[in-house]
N, C-alpha and C positions, 0 to 999 in steps of 0.2 A: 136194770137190763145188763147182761151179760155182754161185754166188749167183743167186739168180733177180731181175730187177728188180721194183723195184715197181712197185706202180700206177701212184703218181704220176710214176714214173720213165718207166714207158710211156705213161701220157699227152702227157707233153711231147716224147718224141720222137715221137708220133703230130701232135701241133699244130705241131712241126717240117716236119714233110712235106707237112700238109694248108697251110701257110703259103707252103709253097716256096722256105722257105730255100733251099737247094742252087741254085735256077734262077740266081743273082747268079754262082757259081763254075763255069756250065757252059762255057762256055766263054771266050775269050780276049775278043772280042766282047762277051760281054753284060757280061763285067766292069769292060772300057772304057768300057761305055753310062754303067751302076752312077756311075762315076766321076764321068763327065761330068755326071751329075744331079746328083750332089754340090756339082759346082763352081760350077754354076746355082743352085740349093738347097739350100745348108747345110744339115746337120742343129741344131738346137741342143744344145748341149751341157750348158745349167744343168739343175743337177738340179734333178730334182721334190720339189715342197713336201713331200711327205708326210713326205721324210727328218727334216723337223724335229722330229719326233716321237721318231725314233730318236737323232738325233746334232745336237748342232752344227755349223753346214757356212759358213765361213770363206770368202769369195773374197779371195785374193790374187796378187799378181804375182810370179813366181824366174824372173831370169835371161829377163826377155823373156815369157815364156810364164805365160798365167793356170792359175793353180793353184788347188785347193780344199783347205783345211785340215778334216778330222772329228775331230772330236773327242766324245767322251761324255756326256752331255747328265747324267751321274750317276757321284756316285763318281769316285774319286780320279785322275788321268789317267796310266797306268802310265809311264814314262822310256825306254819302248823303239819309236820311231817308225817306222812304215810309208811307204816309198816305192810307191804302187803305180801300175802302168804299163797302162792299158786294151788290150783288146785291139780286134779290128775291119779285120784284114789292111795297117793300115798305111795304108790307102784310108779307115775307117769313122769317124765320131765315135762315142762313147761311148755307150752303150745304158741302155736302164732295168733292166736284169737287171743290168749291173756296179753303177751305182748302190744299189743295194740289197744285193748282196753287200759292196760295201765297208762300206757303213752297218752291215749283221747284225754284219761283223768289230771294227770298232770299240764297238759297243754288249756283244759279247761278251767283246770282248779288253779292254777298256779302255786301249787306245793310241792315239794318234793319227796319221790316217793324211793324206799330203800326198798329192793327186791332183792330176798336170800334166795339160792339156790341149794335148797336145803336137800343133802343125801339120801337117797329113795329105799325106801324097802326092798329086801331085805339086809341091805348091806348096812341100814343105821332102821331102827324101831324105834315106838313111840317115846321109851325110858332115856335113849338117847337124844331124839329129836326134838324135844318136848324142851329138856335143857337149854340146848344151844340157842334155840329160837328164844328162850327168855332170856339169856342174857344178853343176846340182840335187841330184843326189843326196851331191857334196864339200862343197857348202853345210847338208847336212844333217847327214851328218857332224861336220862342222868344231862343230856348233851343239850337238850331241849326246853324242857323244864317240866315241872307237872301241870298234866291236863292239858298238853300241847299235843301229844300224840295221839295218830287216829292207828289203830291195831286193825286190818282190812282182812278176809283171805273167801276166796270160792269153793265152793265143793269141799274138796280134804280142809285143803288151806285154809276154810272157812271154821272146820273143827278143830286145828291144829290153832287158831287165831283164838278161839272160844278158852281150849285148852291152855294157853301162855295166860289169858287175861287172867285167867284163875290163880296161875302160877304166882304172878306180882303182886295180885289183893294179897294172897298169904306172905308172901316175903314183907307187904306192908311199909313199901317203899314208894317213890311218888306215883300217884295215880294217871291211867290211862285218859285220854278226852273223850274215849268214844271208842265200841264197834260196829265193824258195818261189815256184814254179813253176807253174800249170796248164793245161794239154794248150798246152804252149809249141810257138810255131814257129820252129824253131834252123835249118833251111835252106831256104831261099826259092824255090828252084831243084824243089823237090815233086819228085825222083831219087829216093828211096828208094823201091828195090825193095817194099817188102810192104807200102806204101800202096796199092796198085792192087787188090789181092785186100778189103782193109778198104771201098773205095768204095763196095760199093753197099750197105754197111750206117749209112754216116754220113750224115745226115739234114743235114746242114749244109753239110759243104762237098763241095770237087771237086777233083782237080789241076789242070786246064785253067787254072781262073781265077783261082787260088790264085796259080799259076807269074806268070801274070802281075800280079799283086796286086804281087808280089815283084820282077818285072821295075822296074815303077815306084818301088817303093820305093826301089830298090838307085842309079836314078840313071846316074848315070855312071861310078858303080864294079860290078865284077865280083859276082855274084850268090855269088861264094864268099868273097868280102870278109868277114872276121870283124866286120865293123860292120853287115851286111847278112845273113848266116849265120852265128853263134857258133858253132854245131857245131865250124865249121872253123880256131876260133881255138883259142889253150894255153887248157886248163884247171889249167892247175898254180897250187895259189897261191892259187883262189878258196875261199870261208870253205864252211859244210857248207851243201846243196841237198835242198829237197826236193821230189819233184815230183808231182804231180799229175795222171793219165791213165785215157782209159779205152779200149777195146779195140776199139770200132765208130767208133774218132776217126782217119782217114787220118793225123794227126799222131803217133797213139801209136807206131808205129814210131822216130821221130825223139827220144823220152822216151826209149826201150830203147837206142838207141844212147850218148845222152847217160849214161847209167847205167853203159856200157860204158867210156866212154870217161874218164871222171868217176873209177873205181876206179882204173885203169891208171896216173892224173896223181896219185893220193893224195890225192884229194879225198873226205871224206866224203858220200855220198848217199843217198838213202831214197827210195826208189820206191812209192806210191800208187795200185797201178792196179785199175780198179770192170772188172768183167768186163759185158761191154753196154752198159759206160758211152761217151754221148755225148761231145763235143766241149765243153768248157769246162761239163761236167756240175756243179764245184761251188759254181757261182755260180747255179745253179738251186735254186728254192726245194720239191725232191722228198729222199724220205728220203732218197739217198743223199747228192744236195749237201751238204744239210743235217750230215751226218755230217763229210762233206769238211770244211767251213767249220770245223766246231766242232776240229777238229784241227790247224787252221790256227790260229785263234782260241790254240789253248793255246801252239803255237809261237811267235806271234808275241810272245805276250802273256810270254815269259820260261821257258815250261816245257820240260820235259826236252828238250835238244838230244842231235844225232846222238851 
């Protein structure tokens, strides 16, 4: 029997709509405007005070790009470190909903987690982005040890996490401990058939503006570029995946394939999907997230793997 959402779960996808999320992805157009505001008016990206309550929040520099170290403001700081990669179509700076899910994660998990603030499209693309962020994440390695690091990222961040994991199985230097995934975007190019039919129930996004969120991302390389679309690169090799989705999210299709494609390469994976669940639903603070989180929280934090 199909889980009914909660309240709070329908709430937030009701202040989704009444917000107008979705209007930024309608079309090719509005998402260029979207852009263009950006580039005129940054968003800022420091987090809010409040975190301090939850965590310790570190500014530092890796490899060019400002970074934030969390760590736990109590209690012992567990050895097993979080890479995590925001999401926001690769166009977006960093939002007050990620900041707070990363904060819950580390106050839960007791690990510390390193958040890049990595330069947005179109002023850095994938050819660029794709770099830095590995040798961020070899840096942390190299620092940590192998099979100590958890590689984390949402939405973009979630492709962009996929894309790095690939980056270091080829470099062939010490291996990741694990990805953890939620409502990832693995190909940019928004093709998959049985996103079209999911649209008019996801409150968030659109193909239209999405495809081209993706267009800029990608640059001057091919939108099937496994640096730009991991879907489309080897999955052989990467450590166990776990991912995070839910069924009114145009992206969730793109999970179910990665699940597919993930078995066949002999990668271990574990699929997470909330039936009605939104679009990067467990980084919201409604009972299901909340549930999300705390599972994440136990994975990262050292418990039972795949």
């Amino acid at each position: 029997m199909a889980c009914v959402p909660s309240l709070s779960s329908r709430a937030a996808t009701a202040y989704l709509r009444a917000t107008r999320s979705k209007e930024t992805y309608r079309s090719p157009e509005h998402l260029r405007r979207r852009v263009r505001q950006q580039l005129r008016r940054p968003k800022s990206f420091v987090p809010p005070r409040f975190l301090n309550a939850l965590v310790t929040v570190n500014a530092t520099t890796r490899q060019g790009w400002r970074c934030y170290e969390l760590v736990p403001r109590r209690g012992p700081v567990g050895p097993a470190p979080v890479l995590y990669l925001h999401g926001g179509a690769y166009v977006f700076e960093i939002s007050f909903f990620h900041w707070l899910a990363v904060a819950r994660l580390v106050a839960e998990a007791k690990v510390p987690v390193v958040l890049p603030i990595y330069p947005l499209a179109p002023l850095s693309t994938a050819a660029e982005t794709v770099v830095t962020a590995r040798r961020i994440a070899a840096d942390l390695v190299a620092a940590s040890g192998a099979g100590t690091v958890t590689i984390m990222g949402d939405s973009a961040g979630g492709g962009l996490a996929l894309a790095v994991a690939q980056q270091l199985r080829d470099d062939g230097g010490a291996p990741l401990r694990q990805i953890v995934l939620i409502s990832p975007w693995l190909d940019v190019s928004m093709t998959e058939p049985d996103s079209a039919a999911i649209d008019r129930y996801d409150a968030m996004l659109h193909g239209p503006g999405c495809a081209e969120a993706g267009r800029v991302y990608a640059g001057d390389l091919p939108v099937t570029d496994s640096r730009v679309s991991p879907i489309h690169g080897d999955l052989s090799g990467l450590p166990p995946i776990t991912v995070f989705s839910g069924t009114h999210d145009i992206l969730h299709p793109e999970a179910r394939r990665l699940v597919t494609l993930a078995q066949e390469a002999g990668v271990p994976i574990e699929h997470h999907v909330l039936a009605e669940g939104q679009h990067g639903y467990p980084l919201y603070p409604v009972r299901e997230g909340v549930a999300a989180l705390s599972r994440i929280s136990t994975l990262v934090a050292g418990g039972p793997a795949l």
